[in-house]
Biopython code that builds the backbone (N, CA, C, O; Angstrom):
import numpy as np
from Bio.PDB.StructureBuilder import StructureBuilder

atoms = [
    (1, "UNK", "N", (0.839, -1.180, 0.000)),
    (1, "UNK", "CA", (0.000, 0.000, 0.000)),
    (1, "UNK", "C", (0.885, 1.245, 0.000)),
    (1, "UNK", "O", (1.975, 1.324, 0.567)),
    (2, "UNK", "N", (0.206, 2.334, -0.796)),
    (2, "UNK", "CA", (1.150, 3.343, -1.079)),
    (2, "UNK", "C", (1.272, 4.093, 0.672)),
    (2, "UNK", "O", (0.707, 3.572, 1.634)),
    (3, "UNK", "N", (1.903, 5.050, 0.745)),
    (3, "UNK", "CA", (2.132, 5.702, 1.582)),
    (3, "UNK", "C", (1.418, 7.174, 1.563)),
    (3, "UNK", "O", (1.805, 7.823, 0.591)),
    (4, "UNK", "N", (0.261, 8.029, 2.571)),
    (4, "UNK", "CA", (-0.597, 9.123, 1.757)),
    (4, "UNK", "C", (0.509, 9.858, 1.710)),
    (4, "UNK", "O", (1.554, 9.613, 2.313)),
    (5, "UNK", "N", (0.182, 11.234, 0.627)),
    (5, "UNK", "CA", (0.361, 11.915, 0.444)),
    (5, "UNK", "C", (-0.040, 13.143, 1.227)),
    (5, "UNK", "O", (-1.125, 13.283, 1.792)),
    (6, "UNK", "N", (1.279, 14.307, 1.193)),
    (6, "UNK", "CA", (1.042, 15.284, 2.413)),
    (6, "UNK", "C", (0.277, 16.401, 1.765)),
    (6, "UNK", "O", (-0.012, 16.127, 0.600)),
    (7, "UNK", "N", (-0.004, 17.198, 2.039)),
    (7, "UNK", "CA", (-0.931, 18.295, 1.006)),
    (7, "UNK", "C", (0.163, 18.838, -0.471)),
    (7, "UNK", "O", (0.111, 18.884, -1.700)),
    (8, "UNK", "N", (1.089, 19.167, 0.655)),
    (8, "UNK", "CA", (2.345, 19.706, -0.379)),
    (8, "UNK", "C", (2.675, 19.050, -1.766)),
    (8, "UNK", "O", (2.818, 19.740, -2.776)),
    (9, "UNK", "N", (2.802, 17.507, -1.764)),
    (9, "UNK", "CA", (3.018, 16.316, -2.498)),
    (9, "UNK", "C", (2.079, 16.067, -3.464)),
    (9, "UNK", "O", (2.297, 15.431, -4.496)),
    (10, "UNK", "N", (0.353, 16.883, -2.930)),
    (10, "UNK", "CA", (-0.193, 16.418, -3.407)),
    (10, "UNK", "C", (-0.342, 17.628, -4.780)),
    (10, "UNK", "O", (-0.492, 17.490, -5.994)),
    (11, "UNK", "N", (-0.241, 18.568, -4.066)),
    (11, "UNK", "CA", (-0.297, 19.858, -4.998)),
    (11, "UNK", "C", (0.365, 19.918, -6.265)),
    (11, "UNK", "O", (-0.050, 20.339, -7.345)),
    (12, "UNK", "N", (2.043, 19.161, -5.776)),
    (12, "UNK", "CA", (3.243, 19.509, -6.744)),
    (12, "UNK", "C", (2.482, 18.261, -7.691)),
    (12, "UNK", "O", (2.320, 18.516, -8.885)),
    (13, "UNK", "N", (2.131, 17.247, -7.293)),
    (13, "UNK", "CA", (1.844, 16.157, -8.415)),
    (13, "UNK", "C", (0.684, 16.746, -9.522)),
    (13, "UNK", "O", (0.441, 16.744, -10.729)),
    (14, "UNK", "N", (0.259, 17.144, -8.499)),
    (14, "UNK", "CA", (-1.221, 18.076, -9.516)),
    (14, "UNK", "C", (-0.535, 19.343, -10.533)),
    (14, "UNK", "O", (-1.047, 19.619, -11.617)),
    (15, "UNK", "N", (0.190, 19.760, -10.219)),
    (15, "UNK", "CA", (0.907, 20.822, -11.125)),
    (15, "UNK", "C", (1.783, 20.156, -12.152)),
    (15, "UNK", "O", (2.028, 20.798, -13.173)),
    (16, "UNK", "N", (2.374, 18.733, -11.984)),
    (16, "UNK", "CA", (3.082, 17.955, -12.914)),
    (16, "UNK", "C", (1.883, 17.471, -13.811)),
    (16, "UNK", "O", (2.211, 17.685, -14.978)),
    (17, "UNK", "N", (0.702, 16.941, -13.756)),
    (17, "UNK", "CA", (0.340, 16.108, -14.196)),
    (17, "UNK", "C", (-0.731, 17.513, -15.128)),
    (17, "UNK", "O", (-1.302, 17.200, -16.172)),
    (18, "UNK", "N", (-0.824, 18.632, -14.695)),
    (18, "UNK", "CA", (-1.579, 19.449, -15.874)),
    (18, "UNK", "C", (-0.189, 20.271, -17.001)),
    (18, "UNK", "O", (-0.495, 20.907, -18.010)),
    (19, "UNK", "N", (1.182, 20.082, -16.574)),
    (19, "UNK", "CA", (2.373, 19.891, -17.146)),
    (19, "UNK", "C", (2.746, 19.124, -18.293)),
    (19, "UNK", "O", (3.588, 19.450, -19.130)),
    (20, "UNK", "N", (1.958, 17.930, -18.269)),
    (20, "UNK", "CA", (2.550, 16.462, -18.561)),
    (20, "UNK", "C", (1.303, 16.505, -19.716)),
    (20, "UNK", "O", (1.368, 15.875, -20.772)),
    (21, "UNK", "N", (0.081, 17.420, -19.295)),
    (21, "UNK", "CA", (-1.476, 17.246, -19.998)),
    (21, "UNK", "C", (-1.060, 17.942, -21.195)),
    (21, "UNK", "O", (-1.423, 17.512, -22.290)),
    (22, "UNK", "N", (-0.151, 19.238, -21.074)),
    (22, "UNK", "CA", (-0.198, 20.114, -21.808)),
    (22, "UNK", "C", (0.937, 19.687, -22.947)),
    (22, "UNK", "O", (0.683, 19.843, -24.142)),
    (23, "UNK", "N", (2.174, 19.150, -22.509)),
    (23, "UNK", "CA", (2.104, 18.337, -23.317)),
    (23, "UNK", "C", (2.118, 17.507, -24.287)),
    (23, "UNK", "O", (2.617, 17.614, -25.407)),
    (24, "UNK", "N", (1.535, 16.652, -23.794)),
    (24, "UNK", "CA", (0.597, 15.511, -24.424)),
    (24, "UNK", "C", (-0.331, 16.377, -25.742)),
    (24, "UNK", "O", (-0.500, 16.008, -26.904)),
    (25, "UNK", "N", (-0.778, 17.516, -25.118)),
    (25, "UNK", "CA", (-1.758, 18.063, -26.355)),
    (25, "UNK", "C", (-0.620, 18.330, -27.152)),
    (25, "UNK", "O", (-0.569, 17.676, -28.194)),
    (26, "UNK", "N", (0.352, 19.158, -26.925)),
    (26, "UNK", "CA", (1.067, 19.571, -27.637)),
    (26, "UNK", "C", (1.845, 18.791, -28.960)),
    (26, "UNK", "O", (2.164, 19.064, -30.117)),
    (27, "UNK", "N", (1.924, 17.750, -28.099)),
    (27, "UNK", "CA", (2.434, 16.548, -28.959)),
    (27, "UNK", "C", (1.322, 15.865, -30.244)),
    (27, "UNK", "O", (1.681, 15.578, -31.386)),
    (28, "UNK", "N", (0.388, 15.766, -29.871)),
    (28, "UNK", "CA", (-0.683, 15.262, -30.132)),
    (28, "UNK", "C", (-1.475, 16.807, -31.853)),
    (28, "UNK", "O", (-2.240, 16.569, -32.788)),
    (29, "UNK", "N", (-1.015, 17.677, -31.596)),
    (29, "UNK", "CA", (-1.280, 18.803, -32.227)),
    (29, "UNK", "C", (0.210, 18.858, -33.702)),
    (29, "UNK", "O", (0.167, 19.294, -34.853)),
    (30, "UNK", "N", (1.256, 18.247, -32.966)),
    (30, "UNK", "CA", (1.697, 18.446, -34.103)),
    (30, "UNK", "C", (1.891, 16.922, -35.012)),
    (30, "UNK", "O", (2.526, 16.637, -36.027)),
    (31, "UNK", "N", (1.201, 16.318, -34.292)),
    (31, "UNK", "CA", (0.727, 14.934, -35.484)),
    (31, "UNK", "C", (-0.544, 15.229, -36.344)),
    (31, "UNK", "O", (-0.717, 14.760, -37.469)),
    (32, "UNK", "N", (-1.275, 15.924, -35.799)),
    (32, "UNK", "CA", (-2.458, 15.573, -36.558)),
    (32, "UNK", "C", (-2.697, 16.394, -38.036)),
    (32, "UNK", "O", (-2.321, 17.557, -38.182)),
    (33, "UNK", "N", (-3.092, 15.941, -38.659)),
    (33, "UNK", "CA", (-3.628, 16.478, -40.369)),
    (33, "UNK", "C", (-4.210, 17.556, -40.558)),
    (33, "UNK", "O", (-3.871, 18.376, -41.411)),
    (34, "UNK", "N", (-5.059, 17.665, -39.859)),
    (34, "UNK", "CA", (-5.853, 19.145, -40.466)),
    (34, "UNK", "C", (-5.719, 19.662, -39.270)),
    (34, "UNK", "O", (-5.240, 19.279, -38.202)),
    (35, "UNK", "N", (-6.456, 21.013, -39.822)),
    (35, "UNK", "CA", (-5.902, 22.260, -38.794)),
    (35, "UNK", "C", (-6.980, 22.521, -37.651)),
    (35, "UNK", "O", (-6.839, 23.228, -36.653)),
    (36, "UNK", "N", (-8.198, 21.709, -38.076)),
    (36, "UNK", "CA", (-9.312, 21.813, -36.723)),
    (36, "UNK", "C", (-8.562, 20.858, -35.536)),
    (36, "UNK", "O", (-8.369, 21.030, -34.333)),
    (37, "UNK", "N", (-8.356, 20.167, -36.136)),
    (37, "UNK", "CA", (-7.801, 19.129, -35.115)),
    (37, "UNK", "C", (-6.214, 19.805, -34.154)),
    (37, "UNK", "O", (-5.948, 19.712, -32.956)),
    (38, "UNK", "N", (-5.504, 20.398, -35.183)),
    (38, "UNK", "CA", (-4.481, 20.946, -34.977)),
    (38, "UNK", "C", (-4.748, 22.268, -33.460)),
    (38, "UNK", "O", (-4.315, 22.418, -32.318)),
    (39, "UNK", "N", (-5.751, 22.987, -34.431)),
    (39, "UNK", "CA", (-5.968, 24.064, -33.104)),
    (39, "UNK", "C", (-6.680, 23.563, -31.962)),
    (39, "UNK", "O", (-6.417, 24.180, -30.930)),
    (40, "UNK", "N", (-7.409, 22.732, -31.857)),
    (40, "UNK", "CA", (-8.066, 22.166, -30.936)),
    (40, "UNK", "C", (-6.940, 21.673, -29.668)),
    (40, "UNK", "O", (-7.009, 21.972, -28.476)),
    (41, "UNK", "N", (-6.064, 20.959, -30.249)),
    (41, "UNK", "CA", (-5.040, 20.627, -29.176)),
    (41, "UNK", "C", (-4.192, 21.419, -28.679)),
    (41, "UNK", "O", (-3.462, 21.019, -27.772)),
    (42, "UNK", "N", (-4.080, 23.009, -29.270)),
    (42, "UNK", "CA", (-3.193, 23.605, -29.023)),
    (42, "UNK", "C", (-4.315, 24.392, -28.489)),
    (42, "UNK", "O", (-3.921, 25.501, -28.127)),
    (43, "UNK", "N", (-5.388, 24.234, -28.339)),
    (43, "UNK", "CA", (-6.242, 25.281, -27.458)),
    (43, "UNK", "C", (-6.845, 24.147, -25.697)),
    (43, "UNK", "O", (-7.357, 24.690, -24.718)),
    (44, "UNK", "N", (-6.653, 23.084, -25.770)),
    (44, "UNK", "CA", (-6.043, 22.286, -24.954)),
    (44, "UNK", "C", (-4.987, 22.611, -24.055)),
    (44, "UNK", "O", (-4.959, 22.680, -22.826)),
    (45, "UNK", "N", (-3.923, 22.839, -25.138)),
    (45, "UNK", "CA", (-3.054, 23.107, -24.192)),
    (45, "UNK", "C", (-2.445, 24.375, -23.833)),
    (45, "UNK", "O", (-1.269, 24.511, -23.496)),
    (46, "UNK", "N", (-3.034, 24.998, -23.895)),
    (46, "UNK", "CA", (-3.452, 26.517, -23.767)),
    (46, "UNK", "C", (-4.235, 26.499, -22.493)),
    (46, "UNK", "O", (-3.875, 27.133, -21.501)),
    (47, "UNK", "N", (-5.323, 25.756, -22.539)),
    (47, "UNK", "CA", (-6.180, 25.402, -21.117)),
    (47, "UNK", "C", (-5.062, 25.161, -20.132)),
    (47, "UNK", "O", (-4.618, 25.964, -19.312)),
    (48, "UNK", "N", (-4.624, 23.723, -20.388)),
    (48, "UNK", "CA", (-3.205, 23.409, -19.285)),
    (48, "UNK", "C", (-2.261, 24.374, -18.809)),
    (48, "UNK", "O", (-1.859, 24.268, -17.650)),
    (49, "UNK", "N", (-1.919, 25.147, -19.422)),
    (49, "UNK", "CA", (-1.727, 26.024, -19.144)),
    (49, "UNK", "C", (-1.591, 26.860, -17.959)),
    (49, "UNK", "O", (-0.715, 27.068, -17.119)),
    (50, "UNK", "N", (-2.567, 27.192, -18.154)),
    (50, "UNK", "CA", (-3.646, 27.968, -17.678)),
    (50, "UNK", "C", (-3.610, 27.400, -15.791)),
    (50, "UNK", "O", (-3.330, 28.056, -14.787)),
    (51, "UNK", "N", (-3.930, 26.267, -15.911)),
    (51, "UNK", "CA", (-4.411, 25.394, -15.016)),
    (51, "UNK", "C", (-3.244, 25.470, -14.308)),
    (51, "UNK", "O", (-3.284, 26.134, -13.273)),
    (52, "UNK", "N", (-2.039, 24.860, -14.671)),
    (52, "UNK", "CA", (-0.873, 24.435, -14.178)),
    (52, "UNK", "C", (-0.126, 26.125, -13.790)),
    (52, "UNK", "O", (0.646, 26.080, -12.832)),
    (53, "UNK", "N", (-0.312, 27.619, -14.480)),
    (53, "UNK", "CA", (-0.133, 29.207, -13.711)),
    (53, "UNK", "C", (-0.674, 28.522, -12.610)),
    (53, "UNK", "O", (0.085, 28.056, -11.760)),
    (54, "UNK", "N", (-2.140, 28.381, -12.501)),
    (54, "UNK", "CA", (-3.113, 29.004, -11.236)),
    (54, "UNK", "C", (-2.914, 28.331, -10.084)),
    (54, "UNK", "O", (-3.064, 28.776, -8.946)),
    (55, "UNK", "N", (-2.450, 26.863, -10.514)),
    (55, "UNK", "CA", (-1.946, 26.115, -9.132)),
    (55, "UNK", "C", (-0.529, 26.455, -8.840)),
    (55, "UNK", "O", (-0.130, 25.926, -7.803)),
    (56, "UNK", "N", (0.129, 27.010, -9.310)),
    (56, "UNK", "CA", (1.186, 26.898, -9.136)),
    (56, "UNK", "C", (1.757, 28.499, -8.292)),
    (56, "UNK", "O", (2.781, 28.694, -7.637)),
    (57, "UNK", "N", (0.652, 29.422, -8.633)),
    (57, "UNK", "CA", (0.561, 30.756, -8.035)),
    (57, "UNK", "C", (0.129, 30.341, -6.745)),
    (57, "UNK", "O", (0.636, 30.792, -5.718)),
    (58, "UNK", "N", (-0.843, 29.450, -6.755)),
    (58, "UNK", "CA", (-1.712, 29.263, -5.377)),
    (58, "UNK", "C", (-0.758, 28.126, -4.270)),
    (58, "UNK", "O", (-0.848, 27.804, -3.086)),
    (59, "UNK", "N", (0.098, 27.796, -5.352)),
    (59, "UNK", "CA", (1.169, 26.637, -4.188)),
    (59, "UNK", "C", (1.850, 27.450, -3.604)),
    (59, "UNK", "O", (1.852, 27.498, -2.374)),
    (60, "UNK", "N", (2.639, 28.336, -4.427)),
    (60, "UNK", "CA", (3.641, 29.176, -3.860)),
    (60, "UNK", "C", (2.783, 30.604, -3.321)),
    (60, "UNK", "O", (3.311, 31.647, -3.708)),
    (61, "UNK", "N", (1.944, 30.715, -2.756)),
    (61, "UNK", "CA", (1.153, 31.380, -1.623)),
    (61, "UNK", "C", (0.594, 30.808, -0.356)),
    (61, "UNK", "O", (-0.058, 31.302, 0.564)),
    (62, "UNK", "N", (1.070, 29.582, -0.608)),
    (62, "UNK", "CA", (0.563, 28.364, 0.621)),
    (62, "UNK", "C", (1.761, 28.021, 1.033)),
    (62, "UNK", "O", (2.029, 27.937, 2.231)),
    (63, "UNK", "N", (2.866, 27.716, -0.190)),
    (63, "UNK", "CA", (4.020, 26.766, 0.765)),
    (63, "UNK", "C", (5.290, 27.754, 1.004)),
    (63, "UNK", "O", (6.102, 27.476, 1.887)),
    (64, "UNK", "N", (5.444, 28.928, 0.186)),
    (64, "UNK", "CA", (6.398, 29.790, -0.565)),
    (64, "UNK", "C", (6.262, 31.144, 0.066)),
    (64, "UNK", "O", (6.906, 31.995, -0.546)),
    (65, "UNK", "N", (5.435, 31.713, 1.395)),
    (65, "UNK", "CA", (4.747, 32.538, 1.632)),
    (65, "UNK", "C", (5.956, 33.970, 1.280)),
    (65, "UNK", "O", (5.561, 34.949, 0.647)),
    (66, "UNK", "N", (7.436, 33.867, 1.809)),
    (66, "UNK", "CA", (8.128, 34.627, 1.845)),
    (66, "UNK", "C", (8.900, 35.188, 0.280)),
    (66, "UNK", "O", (9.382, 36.308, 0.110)),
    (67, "UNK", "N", (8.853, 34.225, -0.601)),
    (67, "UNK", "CA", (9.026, 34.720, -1.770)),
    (67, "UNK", "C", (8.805, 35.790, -2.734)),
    (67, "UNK", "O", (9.280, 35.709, -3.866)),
]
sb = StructureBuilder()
sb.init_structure("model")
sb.init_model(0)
sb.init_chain("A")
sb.init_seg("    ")
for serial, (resi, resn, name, xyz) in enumerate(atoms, 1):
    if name == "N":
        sb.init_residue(resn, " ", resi, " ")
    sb.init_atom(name, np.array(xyz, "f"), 0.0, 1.0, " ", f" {name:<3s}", serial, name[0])
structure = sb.get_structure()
């Protein structure tokens, strides 16, 4: 059985894994054929983005206070 996770651990994994999302789109955007498909993943990962700023502002205001 795994061992839990502390809040901190849990945060940084959550900031890797919308990291890892973005990407994946990214990757995924420059395979594909046409350009709907194309912008779609790059507006994906544009979202991730997004996601992975806001946690990452909000980690380092929780764990980072003096920075």
């Amino acid at each position: 059985m795994a061992a839990a996770m502390t809040l901190e651990e849990s945060w940084r994994l959550a900031i890797e894994k919308e990291r890892e999302s973005r990407e994946l789109y990214l990757h995924l955007a420059s395979m594909a054929d046409d350009s709907a498909t194309k912008n779609l993943f790059r507006f994906l990962a544009s979202e991730e983005e997004k996601h992975e700023r806001m946690l990452q502002d909000e980690f380092d205001r929780a764990f980072m206070p003096d920075m």
